[in-house]
C-alpha positions as CSV (number, residue, x, y, z in Angstrom):
1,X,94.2,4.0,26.7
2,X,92.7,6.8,24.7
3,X,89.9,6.5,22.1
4,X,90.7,8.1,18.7
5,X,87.7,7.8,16.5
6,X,88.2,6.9,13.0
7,X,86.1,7.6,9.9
8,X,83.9,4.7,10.4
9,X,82.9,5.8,14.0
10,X,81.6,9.1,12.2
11,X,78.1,10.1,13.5
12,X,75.3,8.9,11.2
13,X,71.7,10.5,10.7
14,X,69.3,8.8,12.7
15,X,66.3,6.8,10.8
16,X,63.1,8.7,10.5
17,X,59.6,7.4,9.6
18,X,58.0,9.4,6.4
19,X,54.8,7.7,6.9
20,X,52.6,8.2,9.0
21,X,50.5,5.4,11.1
22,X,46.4,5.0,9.8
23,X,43.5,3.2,10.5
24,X,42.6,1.0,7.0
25,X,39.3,-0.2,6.1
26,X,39.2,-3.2,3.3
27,X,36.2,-4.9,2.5
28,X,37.2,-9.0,2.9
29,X,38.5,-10.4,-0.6
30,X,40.3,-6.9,-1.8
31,X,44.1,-6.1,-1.8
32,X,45.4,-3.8,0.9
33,X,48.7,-2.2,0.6
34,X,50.4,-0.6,4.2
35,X,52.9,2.1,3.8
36,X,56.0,2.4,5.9
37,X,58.6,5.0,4.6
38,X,61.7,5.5,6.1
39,X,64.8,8.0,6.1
40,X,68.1,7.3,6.7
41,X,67.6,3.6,7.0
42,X,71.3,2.9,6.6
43,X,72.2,-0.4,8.2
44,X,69.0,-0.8,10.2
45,X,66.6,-3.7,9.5
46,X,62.7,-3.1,8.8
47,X,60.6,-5.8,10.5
48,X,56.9,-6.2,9.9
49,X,54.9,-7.7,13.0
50,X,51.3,-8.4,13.8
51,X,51.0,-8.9,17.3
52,X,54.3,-11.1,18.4
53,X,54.5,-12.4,14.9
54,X,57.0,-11.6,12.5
55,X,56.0,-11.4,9.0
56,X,59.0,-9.9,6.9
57,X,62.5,-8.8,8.3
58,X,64.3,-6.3,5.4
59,X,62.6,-7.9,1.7
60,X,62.9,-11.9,3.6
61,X,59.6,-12.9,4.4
62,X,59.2,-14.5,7.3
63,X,55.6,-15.9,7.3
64,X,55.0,-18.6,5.3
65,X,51.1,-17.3,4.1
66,X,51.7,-16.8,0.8
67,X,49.8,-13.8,0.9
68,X,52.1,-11.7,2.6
69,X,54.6,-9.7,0.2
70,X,56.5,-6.5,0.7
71,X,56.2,-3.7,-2.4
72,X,58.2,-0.6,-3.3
73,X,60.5,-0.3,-0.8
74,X,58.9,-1.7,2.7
75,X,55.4,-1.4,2.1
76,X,53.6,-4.6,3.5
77,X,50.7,-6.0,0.7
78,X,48.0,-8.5,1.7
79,X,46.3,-10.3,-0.9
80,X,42.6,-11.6,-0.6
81,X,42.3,-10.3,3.0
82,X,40.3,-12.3,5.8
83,X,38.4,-11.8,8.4
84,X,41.2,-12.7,10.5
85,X,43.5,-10.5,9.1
86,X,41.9,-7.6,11.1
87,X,44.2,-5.9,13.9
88,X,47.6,-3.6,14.4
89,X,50.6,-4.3,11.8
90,X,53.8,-2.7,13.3
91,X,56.3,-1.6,11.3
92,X,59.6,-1.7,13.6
93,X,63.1,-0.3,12.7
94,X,65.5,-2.8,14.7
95,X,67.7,0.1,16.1
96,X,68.7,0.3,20.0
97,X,65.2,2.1,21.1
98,X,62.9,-0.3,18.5
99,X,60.9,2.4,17.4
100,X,57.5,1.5,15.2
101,X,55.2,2.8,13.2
102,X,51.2,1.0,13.6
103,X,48.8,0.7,10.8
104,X,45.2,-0.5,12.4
105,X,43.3,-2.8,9.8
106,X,39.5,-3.3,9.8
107,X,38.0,-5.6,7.6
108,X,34.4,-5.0,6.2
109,X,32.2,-7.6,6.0
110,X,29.2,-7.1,2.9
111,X,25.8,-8.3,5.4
112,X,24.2,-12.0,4.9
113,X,21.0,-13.4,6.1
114,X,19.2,-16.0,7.6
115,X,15.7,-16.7,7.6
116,X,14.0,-18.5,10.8
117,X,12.8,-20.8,9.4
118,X,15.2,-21.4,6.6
119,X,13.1,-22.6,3.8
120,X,11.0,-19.1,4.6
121,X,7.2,-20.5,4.9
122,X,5.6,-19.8,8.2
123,X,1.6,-21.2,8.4
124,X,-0.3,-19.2,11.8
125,X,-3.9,-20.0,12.9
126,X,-6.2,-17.2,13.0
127,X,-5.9,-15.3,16.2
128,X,-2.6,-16.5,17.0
129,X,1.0,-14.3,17.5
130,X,3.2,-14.6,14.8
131,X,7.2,-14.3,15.7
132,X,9.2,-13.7,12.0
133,X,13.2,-13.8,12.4
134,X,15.5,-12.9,10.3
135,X,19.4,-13.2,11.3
136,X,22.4,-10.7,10.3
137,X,26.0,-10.9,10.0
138,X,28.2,-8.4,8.8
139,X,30.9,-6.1,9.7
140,X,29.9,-3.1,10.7
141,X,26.8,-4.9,12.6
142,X,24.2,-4.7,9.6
143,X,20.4,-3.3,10.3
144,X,17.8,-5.2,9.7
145,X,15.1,-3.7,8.4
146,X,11.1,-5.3,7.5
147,X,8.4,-4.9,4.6
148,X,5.3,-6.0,3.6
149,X,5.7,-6.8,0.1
150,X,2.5,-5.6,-1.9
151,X,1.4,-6.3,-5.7
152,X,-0.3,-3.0,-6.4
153,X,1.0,-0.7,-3.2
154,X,4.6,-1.5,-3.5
155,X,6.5,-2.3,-0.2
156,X,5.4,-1.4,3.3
157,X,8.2,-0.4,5.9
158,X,7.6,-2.3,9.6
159,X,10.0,-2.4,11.7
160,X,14.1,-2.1,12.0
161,X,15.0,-5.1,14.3
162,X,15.9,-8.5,13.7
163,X,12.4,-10.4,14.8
164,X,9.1,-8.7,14.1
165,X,6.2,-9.7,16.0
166,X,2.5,-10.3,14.5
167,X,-0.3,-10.3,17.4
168,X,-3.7,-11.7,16.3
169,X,-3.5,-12.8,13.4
170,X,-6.3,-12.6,9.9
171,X,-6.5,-13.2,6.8
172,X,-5.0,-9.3,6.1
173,X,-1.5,-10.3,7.8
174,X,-1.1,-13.1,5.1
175,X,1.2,-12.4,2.3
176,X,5.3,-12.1,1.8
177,X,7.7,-10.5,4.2
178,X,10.3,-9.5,3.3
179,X,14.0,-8.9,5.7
180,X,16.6,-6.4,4.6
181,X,20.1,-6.6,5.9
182,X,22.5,-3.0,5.2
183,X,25.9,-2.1,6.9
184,X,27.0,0.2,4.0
185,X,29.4,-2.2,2.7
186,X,27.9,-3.5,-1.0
187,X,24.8,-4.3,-2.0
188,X,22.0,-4.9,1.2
189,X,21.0,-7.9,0.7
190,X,17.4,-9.4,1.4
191,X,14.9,-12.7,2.1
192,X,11.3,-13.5,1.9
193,X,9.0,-15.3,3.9
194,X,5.8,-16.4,2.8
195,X,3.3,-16.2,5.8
196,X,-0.1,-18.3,5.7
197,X,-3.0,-17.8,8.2
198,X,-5.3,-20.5,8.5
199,X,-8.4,-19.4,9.4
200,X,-12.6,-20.4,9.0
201,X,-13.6,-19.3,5.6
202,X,-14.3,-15.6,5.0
203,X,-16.7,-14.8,2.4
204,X,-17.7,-11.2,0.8
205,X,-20.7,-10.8,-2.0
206,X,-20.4,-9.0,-4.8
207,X,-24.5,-8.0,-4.9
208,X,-26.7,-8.7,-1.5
209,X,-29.2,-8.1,-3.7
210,X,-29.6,-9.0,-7.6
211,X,-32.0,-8.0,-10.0
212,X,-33.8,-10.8,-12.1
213,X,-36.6,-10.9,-14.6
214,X,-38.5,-13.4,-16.6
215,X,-36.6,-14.8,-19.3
216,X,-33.1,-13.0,-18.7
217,X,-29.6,-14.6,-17.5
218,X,-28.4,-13.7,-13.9
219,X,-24.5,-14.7,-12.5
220,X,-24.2,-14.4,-8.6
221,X,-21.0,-14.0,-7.5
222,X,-19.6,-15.1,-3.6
223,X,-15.9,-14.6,-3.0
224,X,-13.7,-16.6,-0.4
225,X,-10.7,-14.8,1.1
226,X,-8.0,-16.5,2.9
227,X,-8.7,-20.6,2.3
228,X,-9.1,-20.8,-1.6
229,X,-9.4,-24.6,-0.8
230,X,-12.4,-24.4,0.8
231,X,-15.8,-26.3,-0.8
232,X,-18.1,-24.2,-2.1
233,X,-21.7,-25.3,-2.4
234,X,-24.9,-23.0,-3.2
235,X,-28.3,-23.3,-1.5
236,X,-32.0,-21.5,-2.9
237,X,-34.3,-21.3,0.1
238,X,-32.2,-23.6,2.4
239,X,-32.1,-26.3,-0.5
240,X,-29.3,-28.0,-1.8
241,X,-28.5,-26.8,-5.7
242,X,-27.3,-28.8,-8.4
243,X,-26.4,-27.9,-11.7
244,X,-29.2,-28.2,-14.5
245,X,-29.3,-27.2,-18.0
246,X,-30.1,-23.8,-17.0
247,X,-27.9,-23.7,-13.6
248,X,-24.0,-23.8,-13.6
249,X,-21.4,-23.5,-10.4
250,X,-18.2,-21.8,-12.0
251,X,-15.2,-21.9,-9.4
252,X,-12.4,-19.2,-10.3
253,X,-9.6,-19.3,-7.8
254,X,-11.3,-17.5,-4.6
255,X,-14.3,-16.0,-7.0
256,X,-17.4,-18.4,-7.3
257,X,-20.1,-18.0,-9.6
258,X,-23.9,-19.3,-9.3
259,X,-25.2,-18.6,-13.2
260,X,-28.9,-19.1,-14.1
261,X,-29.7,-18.9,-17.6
262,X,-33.6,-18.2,-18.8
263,X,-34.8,-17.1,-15.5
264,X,-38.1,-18.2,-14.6
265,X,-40.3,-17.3,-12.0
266,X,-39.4,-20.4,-9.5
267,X,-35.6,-19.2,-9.2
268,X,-36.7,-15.9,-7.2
269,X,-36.1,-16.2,-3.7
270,X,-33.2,-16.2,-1.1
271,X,-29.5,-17.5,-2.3
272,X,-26.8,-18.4,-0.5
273,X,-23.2,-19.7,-0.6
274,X,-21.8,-22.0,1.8
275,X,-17.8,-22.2,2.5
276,X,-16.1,-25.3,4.6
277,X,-12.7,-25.7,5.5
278,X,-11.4,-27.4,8.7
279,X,-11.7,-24.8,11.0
280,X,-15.3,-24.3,10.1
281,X,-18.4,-23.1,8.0
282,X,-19.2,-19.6,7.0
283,X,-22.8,-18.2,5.2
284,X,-23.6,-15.4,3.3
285,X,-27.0,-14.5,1.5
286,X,-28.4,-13.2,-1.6
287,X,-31.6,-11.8,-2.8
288,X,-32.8,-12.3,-6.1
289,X,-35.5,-10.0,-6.7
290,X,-37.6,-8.9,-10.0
291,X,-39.2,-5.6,-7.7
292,X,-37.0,-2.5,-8.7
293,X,-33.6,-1.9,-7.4
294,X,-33.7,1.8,-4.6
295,X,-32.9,4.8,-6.8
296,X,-30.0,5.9,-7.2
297,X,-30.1,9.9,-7.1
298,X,-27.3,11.7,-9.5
299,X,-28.4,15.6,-9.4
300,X,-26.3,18.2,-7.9
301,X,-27.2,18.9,-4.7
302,X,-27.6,23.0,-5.3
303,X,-30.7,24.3,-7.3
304,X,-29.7,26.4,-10.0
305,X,-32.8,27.9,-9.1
306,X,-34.7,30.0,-6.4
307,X,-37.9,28.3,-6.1
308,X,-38.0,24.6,-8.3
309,X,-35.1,21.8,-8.0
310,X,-34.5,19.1,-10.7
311,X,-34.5,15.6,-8.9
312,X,-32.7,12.9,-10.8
313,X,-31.9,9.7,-10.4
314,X,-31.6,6.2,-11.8
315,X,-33.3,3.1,-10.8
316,X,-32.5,-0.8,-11.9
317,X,-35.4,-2.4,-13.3
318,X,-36.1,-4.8,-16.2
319,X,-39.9,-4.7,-16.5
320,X,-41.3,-1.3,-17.1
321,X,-42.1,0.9,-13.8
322,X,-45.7,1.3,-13.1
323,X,-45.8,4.1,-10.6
324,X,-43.1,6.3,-8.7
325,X,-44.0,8.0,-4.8
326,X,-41.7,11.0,-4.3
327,X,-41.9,12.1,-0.9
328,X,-39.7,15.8,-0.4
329,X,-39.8,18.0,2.9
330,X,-38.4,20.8,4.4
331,X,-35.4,21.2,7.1
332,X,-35.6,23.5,9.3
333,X,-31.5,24.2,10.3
334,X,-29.9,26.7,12.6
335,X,-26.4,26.1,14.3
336,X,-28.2,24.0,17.6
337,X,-30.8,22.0,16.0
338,X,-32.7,20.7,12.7
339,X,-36.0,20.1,12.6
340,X,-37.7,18.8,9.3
341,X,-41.4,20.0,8.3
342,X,-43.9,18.0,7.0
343,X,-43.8,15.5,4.5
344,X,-45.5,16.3,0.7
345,X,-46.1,13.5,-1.3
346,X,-46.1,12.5,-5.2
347,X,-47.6,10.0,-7.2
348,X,-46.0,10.2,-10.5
349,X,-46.8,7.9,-13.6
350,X,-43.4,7.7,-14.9
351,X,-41.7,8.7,-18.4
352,X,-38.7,6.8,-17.8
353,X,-35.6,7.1,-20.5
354,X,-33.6,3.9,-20.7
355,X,-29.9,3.7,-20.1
356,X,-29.0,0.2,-20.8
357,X,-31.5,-3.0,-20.4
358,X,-31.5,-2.7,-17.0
359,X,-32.1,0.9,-15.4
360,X,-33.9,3.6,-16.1
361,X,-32.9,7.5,-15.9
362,X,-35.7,9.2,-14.6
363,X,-36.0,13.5,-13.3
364,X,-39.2,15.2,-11.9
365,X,-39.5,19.3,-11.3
366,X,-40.3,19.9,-7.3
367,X,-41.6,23.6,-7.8
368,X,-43.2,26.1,-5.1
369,X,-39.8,26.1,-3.2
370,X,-38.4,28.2,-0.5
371,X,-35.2,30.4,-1.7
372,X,-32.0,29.7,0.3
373,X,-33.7,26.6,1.9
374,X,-32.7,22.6,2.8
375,X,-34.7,19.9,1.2
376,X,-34.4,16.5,1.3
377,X,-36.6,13.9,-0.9
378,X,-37.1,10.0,-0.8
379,X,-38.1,8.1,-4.2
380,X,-39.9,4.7,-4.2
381,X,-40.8,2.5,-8.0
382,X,-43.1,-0.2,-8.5
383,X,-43.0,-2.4,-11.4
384,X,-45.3,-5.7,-12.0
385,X,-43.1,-7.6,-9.1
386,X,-43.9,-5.0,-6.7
387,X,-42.6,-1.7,-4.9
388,X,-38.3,-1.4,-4.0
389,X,-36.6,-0.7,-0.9
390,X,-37.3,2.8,-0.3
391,X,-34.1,5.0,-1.4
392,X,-31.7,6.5,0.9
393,X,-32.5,10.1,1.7
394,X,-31.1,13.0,-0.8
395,X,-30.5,16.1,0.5
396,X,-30.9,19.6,-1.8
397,X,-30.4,23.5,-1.5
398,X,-32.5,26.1,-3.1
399,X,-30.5,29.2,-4.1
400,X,-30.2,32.4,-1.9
401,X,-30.8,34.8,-4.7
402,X,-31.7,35.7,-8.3
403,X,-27.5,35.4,-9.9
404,X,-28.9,36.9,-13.4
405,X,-29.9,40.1,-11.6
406,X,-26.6,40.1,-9.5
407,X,-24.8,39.9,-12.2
408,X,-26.7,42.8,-14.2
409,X,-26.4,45.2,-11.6
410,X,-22.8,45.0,-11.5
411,X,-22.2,46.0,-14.5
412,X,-24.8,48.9,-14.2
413,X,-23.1,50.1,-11.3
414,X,-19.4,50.0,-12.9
415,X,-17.0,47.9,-11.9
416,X,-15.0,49.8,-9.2
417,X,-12.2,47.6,-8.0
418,X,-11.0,44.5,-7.8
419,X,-12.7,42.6,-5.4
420,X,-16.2,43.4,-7.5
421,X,-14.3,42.1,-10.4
422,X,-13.8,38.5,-8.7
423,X,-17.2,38.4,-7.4
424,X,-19.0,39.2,-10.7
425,X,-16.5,36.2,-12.4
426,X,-17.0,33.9,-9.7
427,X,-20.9,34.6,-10.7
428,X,-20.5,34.4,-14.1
429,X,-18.7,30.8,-13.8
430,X,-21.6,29.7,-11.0
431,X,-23.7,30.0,-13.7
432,X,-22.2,28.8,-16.7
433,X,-21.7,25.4,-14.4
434,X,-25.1,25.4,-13.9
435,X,-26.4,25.8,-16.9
436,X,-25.1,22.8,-19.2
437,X,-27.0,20.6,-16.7
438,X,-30.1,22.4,-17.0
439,X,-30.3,21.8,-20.7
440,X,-29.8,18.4,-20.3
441,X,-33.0,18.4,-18.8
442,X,-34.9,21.0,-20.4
443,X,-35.7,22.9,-17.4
């Protein structure tokens, strides 16, 4: 027999996909539509497979999850996608050689978090290691990230993994932590955890050293950090205090307050506050004094002058000062060594000015200087209580030359230049500095 071929034998164009496979991210929840375009479909049938699964065949769906549809012509939609919706989707035309197009989905997962422990309270004995965990999930694999939240600073950055690690403990580790979980999909999303060190009291004073008189009110002040439930009691002179008429014990979260009102001479002495907890006892002392508080020097340390300095300073004192010693002396500098002269002293019956009720603002001329030379000058007061600490040392300069004259003879030579120019305004400004300070005083 021969073969005649008839019309319908004719040859057709073969199917061609217009689409082209791509790799999809969705983030879970969202709609995802995957393309498959074909030419020259003719008679063939479009099947949709994930894995050995088949989901649609032509427009009949298969699959029985109602979120499976196919739009516009073959395009495969997925509604509300899971997590286990991730993989390869084939689009297959059912012709002899089963050629197929593949769409890879990935589904992005926004990061969650869980705190170790959950309810986010850790409590840590001083000196101890402290292991905060935090646990991610999260497609991509989110980063964890950790702060030190902070009232006044803002956050602190720590460290980028999952568990941070706190060795030896104190009262400064104690505060909230915060863990931050980001994969770039959404929001990053974050926990706190409140750590608590236990620890023995820790107590800071406000004033080592008060200054009382006669008549007056005084408030000492201790201040517990860490255990604000610790007891708080107050001692004079290693006895016991309890409030009187005149003696109150204000507690105010982790400040306490020791308040005597119409001081008489019986409450001088040595004060101190005791702190308990059950980890132990802690002590810190207070004078309460009526001698003078140690000056306080507030003059500039450069001499507008060549040959006198104006030493100022302020010293606390209720009662009236009775005498003032100013010692001043000489150093003696070079680059390898310093050796101070000889020590003059001053016995000076003060003319104090008052700055409030309780210090004094006092300034005394040291004259017969050398020019361009290092001073430095001690100041002790005595009032009807006695003489003060002595003060810290206060170091002065005396200056190098005359700047009036400086200043004169540039312009009688002629400014030439530029550099001149600077130096005589650099002069001029020295001095007008100077100068408002100096009137203050009436030098």
């Amino acid at each position: 027999g021969s073969f005649i071929a008839s019309d319908n034998d004719a040859p057709t164009t073969a199917p061609k996909f217009l689409s082209r496979g791509h790799l999809y991210k969705v983030i879970v929840g969202e709609t995802i539509e995957l393309p498959c375009k074909v030419q020259n479909l003719g008679s063939f049938v479009l099947l949709w497979r994930k894995g050995s699964s088949v989901l649609t065949a032509g427009h009949l769906k298969i699959s029985r999850d109602q979120r499976f549809k196919i739009v516009g012509d073959y395009n495969l939609q997925i509604n509300g996608v899971k997590t286990q919706d991730a993989g390869d989707y084939i689009c297959q035309l059912g012709d002899q050689e089963n050629r197929d197009q593949v769409h890879t989905v990935e589904i992005l997962v926004p990061p969650t978090l869980r705190a170790l422990p959950h309810n986010g309270q850790v409590t840590a004995r001083k000196g101890s290691t402290v292991t905060l965990e935090c646990k991610a999930s999260g497609n991509p694999v989110p980063t964890i990230y950790w702060f030190k939240k902070d009232v006044y600073s803002g956050p602190t950055h720590l460290s980028d993994s999952s568990t941070l690690i706190l060795e030896n403990v104190d009262r400064h580790h104690a505060g909230t932590y915060q863990c931050s979980a980001d994969n770039g999909v959404k929001e990053r999303v974050s926990m706190d955890i409140q750590l608590t060190i236990l620890s023995p009291p820790e107590i800071t004073v406000e004033k080592a050293w008060v200054h009382a008189s006669e008549g007056y009110d005084i408030e000492l002040v201790c201040v517990v950090h860490g255990d604000v439930n610790s007891e708080m009691l107050w001692y004079q002179n290693s006895f016991l205090l309890d409030p009187t008429d005149r003696r109150s014990m204000y507690p105010h979260d982790d400040r306490y307050s020791l308040i005597i009102r119409n001081f008489q001479p019986t409450d001088f002495g040595n004060y101190s506050c005791v702190a308990d907890n059950a980890l132990g006892r802690t002590k810190k002392y207070i004078e309460v004094s009526g001698r003078p508080g140690p000056a306080d020097f507030i003059s500039p340390a450069l001499s507008g002058f060549l040959d006198h300095y104006n030493l100022t300073w302020t010293i606390e004192s209720i009662p009236p000062l009775d005498e003032i010693k100013l010692l001043y002396r000489r150093l003696l500098m070079n680059e390898t060594y310093q050796h101070p002269g000889k020590w003059h002293e001053y016995h000076i019956k003060p003319i104090p000015i008052r700055t409030d009720g309780t210090h004094y603002l006092m300034s005394y001329v040291v004259r017969n200087l050398e020019h361009n030379a290092v001073y430095e000058a001690i100041v002790q007061a005595k009032n009807k209580y006695g003489w003060n600490e002595i003060s810290d040392i206060h170091q002065f300069y005396t200056r190098n030359h005359d700047l009036l004259l400086d200043i004169d003879r540039e312009y009688k030579v002629g400014m030439s230049g530029s550099n001149r120019i600077s130096k005589t305004l650099a002069a001029i400004i020295a001095y007008l500095m100077v100068t408002p300070f100096l009137l203050i005083f009436n030098i």
